[in-house]
C-alpha positions as a Markdown table, in Angstrom:
| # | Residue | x | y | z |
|---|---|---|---|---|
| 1 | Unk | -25.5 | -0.1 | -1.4 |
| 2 | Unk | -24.1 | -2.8 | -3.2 |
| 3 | Unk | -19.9 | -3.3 | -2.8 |
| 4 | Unk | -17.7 | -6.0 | -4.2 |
| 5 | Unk | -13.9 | -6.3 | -3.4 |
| 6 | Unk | -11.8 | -7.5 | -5.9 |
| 7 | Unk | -9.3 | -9.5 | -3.9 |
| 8 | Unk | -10.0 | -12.2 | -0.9 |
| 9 | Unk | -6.1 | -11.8 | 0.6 |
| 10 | Unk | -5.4 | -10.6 | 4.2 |
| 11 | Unk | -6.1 | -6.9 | 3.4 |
| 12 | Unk | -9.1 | -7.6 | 0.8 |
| 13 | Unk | -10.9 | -10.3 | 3.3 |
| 14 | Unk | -10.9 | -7.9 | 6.4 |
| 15 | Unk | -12.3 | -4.8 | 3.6 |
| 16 | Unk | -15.3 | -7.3 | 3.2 |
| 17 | Unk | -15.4 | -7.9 | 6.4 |
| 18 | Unk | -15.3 | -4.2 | 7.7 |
| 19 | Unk | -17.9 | -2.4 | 4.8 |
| 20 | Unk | -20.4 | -6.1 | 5.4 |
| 21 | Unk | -20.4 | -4.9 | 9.4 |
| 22 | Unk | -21.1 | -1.1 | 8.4 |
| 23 | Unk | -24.2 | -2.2 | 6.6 |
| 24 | Unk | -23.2 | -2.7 | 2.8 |
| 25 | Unk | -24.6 | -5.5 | 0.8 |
| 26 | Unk | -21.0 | -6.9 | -0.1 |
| 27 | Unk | -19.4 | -9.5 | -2.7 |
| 28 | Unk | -16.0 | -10.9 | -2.2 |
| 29 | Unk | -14.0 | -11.9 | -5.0 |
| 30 | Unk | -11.1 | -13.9 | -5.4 |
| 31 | Unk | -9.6 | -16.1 | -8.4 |
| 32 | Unk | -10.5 | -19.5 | -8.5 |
| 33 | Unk | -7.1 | -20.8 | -8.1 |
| 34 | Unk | -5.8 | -17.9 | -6.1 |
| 35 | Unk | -5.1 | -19.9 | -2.6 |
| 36 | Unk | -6.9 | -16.7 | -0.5 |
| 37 | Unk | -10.5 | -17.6 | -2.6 |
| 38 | Unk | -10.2 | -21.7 | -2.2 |
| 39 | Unk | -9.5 | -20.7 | 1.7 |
| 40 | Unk | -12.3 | -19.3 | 2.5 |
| 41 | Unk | -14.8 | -21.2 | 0.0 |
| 42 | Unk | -13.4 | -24.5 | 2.1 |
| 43 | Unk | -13.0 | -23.4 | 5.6 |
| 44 | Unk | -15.1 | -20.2 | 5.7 |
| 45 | Unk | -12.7 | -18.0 | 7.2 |
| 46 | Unk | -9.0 | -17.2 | 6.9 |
| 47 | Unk | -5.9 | -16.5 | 9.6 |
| 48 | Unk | -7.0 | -13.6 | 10.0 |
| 49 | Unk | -11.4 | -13.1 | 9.8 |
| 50 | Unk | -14.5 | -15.6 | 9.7 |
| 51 | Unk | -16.5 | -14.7 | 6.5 |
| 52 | Unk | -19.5 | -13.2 | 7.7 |
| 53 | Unk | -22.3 | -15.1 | 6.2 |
| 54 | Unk | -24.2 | -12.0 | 4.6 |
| 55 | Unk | -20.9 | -11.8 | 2.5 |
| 56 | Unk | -21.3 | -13.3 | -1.0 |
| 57 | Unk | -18.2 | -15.3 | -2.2 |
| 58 | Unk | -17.8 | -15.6 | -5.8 |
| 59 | Unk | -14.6 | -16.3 | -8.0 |
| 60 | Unk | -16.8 | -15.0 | -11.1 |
| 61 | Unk | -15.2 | -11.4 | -12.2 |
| 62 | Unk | -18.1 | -10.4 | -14.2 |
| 63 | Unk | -20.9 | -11.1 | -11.8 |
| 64 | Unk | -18.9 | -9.2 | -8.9 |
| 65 | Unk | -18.2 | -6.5 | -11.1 |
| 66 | Unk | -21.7 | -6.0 | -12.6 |
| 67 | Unk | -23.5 | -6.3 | -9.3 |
| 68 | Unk | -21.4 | -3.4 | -7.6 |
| 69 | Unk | -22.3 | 0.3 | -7.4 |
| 70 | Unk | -18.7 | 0.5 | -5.7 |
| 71 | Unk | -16.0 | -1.8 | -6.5 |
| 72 | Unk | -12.9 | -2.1 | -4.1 |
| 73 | Unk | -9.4 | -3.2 | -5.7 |
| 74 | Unk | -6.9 | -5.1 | -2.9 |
| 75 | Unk | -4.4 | -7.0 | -5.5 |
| 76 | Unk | -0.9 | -6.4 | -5.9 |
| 77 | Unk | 0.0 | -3.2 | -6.9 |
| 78 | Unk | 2.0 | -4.7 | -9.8 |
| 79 | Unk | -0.9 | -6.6 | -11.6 |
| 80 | Unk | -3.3 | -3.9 | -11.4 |
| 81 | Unk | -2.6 | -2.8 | -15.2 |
| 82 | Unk | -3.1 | -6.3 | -16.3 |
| 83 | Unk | -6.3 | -6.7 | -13.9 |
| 84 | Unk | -7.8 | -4.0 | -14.9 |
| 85 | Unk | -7.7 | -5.1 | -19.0 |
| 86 | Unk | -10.0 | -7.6 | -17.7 |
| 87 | Unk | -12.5 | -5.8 | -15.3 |
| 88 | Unk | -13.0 | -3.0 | -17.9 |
| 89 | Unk | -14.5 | -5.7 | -20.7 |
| 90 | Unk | -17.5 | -5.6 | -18.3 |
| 91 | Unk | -19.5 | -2.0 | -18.1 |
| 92 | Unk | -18.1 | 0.1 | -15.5 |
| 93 | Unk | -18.9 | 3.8 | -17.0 |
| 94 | Unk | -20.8 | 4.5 | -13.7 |
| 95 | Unk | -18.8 | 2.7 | -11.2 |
| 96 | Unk | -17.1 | 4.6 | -8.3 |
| 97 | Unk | -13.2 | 2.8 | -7.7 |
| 98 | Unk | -11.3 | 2.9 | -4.3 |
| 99 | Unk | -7.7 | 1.5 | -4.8 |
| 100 | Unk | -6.9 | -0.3 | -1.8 |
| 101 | Unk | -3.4 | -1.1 | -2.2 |
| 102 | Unk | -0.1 | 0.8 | -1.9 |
| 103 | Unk | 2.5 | 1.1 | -4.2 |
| 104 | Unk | 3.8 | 2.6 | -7.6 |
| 105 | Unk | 4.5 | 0.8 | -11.7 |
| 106 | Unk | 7.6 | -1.1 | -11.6 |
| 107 | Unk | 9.3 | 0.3 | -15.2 |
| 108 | Unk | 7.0 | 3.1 | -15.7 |
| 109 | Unk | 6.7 | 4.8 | -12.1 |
| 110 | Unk | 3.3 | 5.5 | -12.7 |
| 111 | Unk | 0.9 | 6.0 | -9.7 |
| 112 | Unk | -2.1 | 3.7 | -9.2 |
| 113 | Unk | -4.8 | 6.4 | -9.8 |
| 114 | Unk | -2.9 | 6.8 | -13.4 |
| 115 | Unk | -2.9 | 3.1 | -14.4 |
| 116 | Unk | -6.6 | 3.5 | -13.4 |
| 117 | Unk | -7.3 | 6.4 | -15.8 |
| 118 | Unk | -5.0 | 4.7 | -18.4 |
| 119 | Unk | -7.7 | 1.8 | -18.5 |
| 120 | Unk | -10.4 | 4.3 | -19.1 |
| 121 | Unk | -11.8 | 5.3 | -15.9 |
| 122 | Unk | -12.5 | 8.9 | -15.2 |
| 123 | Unk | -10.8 | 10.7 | -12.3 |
| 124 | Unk | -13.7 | 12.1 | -10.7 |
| 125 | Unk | -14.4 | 8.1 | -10.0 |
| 126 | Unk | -11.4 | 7.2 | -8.6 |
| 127 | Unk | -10.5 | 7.1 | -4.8 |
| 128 | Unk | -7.5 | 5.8 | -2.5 |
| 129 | Unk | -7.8 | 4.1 | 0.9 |
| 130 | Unk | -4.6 | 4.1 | 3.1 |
| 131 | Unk | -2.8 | 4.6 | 6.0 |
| 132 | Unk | -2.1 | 2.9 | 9.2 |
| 133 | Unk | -3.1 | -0.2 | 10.4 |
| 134 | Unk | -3.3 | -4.1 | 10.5 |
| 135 | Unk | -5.6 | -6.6 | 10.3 |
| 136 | Unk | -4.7 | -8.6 | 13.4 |
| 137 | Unk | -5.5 | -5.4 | 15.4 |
| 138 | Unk | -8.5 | -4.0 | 13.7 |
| 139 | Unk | -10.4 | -7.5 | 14.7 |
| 140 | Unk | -9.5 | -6.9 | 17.8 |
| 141 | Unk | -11.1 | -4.3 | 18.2 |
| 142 | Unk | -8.3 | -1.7 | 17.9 |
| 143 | Unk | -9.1 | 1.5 | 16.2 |
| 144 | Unk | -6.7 | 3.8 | 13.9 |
| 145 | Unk | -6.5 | 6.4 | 11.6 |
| 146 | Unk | -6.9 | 6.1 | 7.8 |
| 147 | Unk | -7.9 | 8.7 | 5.0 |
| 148 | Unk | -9.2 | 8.8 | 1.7 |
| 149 | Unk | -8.2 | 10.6 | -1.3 |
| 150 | Unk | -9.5 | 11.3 | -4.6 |
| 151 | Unk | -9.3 | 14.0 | -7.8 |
| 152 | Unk | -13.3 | 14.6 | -6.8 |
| 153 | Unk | -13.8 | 16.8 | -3.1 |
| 154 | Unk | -17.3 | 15.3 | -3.3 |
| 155 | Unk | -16.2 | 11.5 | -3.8 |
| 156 | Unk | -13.8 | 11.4 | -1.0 |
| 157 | Unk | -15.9 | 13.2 | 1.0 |
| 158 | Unk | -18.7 | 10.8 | 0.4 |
| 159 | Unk | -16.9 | 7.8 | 1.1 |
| 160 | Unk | -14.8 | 8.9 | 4.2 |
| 161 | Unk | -18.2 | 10.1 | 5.6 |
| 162 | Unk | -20.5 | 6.8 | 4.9 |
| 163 | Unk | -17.2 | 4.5 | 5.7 |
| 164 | Unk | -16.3 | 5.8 | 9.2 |
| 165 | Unk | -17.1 | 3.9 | 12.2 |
| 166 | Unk | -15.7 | 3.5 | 15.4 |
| 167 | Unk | -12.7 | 1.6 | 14.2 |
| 168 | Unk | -11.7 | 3.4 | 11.8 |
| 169 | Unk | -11.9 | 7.5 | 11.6 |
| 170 | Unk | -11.1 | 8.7 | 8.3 |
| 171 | Unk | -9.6 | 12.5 | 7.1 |
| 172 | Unk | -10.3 | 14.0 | 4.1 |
| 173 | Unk | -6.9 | 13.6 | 1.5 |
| 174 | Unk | -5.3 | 16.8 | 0.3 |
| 175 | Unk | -2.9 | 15.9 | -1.9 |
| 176 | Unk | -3.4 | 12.7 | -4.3 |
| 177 | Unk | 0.1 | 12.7 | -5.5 |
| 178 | Unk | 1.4 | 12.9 | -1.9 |
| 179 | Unk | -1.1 | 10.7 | -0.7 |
| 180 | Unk | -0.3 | 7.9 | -3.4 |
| 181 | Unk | 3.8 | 8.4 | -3.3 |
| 182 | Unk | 3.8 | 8.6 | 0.2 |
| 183 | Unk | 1.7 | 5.3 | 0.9 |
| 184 | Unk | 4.0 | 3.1 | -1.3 |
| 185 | Unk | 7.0 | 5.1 | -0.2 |
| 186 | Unk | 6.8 | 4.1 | 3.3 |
| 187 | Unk | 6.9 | 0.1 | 2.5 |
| 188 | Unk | 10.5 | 1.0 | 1.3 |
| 189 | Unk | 11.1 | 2.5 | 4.4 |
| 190 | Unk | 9.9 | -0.5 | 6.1 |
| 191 | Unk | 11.9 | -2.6 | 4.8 |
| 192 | Unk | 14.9 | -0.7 | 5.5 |
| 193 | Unk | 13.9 | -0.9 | 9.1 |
| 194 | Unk | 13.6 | -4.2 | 9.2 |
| 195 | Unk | 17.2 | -4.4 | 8.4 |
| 196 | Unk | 18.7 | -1.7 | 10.9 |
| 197 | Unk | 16.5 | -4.3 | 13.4 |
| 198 | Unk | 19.2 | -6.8 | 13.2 |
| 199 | Unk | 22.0 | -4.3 | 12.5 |
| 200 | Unk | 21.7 | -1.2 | 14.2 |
| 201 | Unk | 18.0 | -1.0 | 15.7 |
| 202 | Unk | 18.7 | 2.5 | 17.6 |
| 203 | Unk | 19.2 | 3.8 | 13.7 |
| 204 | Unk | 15.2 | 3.7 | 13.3 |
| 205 | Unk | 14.6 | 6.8 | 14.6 |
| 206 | Unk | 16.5 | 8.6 | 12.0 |
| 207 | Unk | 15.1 | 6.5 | 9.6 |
| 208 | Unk | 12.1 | 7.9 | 10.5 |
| 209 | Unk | 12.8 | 11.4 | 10.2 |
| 210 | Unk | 15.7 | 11.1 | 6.9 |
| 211 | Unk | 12.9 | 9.1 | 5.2 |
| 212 | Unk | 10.1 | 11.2 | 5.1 |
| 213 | Unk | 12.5 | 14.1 | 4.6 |
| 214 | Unk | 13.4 | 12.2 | 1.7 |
| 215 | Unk | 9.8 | 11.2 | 0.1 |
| 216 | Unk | 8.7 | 14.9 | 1.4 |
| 217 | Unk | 11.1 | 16.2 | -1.9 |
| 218 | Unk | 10.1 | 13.7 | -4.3 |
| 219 | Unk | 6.7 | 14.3 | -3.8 |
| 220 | Unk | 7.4 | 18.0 | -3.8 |
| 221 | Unk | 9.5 | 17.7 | -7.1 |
| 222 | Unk | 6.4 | 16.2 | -8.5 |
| 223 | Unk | 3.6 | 18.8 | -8.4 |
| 224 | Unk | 2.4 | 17.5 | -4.6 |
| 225 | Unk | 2.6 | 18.9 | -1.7 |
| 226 | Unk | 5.7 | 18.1 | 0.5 |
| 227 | Unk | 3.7 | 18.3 | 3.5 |
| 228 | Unk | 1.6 | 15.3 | 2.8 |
| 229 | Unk | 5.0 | 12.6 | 4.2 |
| 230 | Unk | 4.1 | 14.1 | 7.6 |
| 231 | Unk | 0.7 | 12.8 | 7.1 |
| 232 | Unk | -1.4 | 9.7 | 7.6 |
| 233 | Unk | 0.0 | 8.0 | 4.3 |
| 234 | Unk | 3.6 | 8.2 | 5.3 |
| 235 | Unk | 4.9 | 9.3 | 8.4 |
| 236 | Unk | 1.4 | 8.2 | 10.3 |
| 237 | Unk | 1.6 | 5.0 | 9.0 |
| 238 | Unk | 5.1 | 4.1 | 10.4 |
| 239 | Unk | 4.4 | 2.6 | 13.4 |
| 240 | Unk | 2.3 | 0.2 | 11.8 |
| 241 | Unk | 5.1 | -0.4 | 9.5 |
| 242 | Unk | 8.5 | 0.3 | 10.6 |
| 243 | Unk | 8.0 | -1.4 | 14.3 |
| 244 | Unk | 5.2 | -3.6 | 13.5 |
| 245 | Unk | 5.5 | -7.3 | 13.4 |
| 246 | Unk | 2.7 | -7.3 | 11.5 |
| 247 | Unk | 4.6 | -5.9 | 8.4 |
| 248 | Unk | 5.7 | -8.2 | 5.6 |
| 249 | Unk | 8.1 | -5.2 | 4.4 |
| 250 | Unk | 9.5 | -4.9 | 7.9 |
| 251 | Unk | 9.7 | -9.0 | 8.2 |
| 252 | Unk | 10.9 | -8.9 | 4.7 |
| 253 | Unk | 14.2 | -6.4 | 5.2 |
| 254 | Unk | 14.5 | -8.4 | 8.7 |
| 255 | Unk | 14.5 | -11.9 | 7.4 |
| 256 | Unk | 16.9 | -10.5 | 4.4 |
| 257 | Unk | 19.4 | -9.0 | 6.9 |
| 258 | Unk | 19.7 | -12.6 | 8.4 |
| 259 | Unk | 20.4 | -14.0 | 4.9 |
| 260 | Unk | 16.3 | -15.6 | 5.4 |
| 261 | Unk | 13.9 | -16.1 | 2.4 |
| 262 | Unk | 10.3 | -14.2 | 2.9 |
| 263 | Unk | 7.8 | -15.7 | 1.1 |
| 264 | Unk | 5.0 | -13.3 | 1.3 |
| 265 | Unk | 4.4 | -9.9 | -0.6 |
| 266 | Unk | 6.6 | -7.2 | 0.1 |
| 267 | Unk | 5.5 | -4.2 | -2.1 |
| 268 | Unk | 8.4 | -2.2 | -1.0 |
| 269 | Unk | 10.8 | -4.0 | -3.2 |
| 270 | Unk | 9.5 | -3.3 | -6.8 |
| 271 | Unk | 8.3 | 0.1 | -5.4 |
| 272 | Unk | 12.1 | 0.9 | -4.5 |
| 273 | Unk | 12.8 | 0.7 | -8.4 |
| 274 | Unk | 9.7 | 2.2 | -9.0 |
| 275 | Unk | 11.0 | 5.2 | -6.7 |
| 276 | Unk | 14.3 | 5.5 | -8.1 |
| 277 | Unk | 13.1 | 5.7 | -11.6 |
| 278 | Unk | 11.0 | 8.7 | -10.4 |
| 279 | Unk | 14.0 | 10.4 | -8.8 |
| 280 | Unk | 15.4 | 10.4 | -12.1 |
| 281 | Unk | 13.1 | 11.6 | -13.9 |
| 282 | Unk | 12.2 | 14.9 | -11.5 |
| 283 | Unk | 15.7 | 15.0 | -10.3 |
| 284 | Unk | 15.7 | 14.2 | -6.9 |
| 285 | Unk | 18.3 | 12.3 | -4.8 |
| 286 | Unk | 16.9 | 9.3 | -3.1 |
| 287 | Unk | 20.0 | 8.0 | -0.7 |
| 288 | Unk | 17.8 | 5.9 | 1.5 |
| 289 | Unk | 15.4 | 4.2 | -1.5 |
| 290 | Unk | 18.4 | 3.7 | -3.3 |
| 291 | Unk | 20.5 | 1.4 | -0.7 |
| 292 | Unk | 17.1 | -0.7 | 0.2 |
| 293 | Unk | 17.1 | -0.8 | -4.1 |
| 294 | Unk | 20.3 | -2.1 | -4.1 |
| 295 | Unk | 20.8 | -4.7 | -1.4 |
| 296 | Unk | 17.1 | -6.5 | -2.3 |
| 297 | Unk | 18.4 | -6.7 | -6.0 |
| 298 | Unk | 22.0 | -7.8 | -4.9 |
| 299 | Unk | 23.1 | -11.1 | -4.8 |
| 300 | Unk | 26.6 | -10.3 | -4.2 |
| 301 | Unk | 28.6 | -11.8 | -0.7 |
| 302 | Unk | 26.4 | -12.4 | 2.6 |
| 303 | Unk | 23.3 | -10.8 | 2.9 |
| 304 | Unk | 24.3 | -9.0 | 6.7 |
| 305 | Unk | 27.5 | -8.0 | 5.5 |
| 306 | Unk | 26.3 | -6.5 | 2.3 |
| 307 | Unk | 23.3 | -4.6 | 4.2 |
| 308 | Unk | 26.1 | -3.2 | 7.0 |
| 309 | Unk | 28.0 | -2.0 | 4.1 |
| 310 | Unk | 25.0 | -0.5 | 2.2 |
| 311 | Unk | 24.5 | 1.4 | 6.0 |
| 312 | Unk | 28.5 | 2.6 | 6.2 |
| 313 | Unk | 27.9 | 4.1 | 2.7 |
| 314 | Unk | 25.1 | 6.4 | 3.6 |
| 315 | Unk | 27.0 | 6.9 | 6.7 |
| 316 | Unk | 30.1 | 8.2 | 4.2 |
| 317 | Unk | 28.3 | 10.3 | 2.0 |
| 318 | Unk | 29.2 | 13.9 | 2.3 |
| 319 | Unk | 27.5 | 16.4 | 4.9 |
| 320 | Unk | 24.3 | 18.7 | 4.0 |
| 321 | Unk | 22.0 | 20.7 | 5.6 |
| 322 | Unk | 19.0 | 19.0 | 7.5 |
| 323 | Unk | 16.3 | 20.0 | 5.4 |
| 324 | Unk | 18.3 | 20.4 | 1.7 |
């Protein structure tokens, strides 16, 4: 079967990587003056994988999207909108997508799987691949836990089956809503963590427990089922992104914190806005999203003092029951 990933970065290379070693005939795309494509067309091989010859590199949209019976998406979450304008002038009617990304609209809160059906493609051809895990461990051999989701029991089912392998068992999604909120959610959460590890680091393990309490009522409040924080998209993937080193949203709330400039993609930050707007909307009160909101937007004082000041307000805020 015929694959193409759209997307040559860190998480798009090793996808090519992983689906060209279980057997797929695979096409890995990347713009031409996108540095992740010129990478691996010079060198053959990035920081993190060698580009299996078998793979076909190409930085031509239309003959990576025609050839593909599957067609993988690992961009930023942000530019999918505007990325998929120019994937759907090419015939994709019969194409099966699997979002690879995490993270929700900046402005519109919209989930991924909605921009994709906003750009014409139907549900029942629309999966989600997340949870846990890095690339630096995953060539080395070390396996996780991932799952995929989808509208269609059949599609998911189909994929999660033929994907599996050794190094990566998949589960069945349950809850797309949940699955989606709770994948991008958990970057916000990382970068919070990253900032309790130069203020407070014994903080992380409530953290862990006030922010999936949190996400668990937003993705509740909209139609999902609370549940799904506790699962492989949220709470499983923590590990992998709250204590990680790994993690650009982790490095990114760390280096922010020390008044340090990341330069890499953090999707937590414009998913923190993203998240806000949705608490709005359903009503929900997002302490936690809001404060990581407010000091990446800030540019008020020193960056440590404004992020211990952003932890003494949620420390003031008045009592409730655990689980309100």
């Amino acid at each position: 079967m015929k694959v193409s990933v759209l997307g040559c970065g860190r998480w798009g290379s090793f996808i090519a990587w992983y689906l060209c070693n279980r057997g797929y005939d695979v096409c890995s795309w990347g713009p031409e003056d996108g540095p992740s494509y010129q990478i691996l067309k010079e060198t053959g091989a990035n920081a993190y994988i060698k580009l299996d010859p078998r793979i076909t590199l190409t930085c031509d949209l239309e003959e990576a999207v025609k050839r593909a019976e599957i067609i993988v998406i690992s961009i930023s979450a942000q530019g999918l909108r505007g990325f998929m304008q120019k994937v759907i002038k090419y015939p994709v009617k019969d194409k099966i997508f699997v979002l690879c990304m995490k993270g929700i609209e900046e402005g519109t809160g919209k989930r991924l799987s909605e921009i994709m059906r906003e750009s014409g493609i139907s549900s029942d051809k629309i999966a989600v691949w997340v949870g846990p895990g890095h690339i630096q461990s995953f060539v080395q051999g070390i396996p996780n836990c991932m799952v995929i989701d989808s509208e269609s029991e059949d599609l998911k089912r189909v994929l999660a089956d033929d994907f599996r392998s050794d190094l990566i068992r998949f589960y069945y999604g349950e809850d797309l809503i949940g699955t989606e909120i709770g994948a991008a959610a958990k970057n916000v959460m990382g970068i919070a963590a990253g900032v309790l590890d130069v203020i407070c680091t014994p903080l992380k393990g409530p953290l862990m427990s006030r922010g999936a309490r949190e996400v668990a009522r937003l993705i509740k409040a909209m139609g999902g089922n609370e549940l799904s924080a506790y699962g492989l998209a949220h709470l499983g993937d923590y590990e992998t992104t709250l204590f990680s080193p790994y993690s650009n949203n982790r490095m990114y709330g760390e280096m922010l914190a020390k008044g340090q400039r990341f330069d890499k993609l953090a999707e937590g930050v414009a998913t923190s806005g993203a998240m806000l707007l949705l608490g709005k909307k359903y009503g929900v009160e997002l302490p936690i999203t809001e404060v990581v909101h407010n000091v990446c937007y800030s540019t008020d004082g020193n960056d440590e003092l404004r992020c211990r000041e952003a932890i003494s307000a949620l420390f003031s805020r008045t009592p409730k029951t655990e689980m309100y």
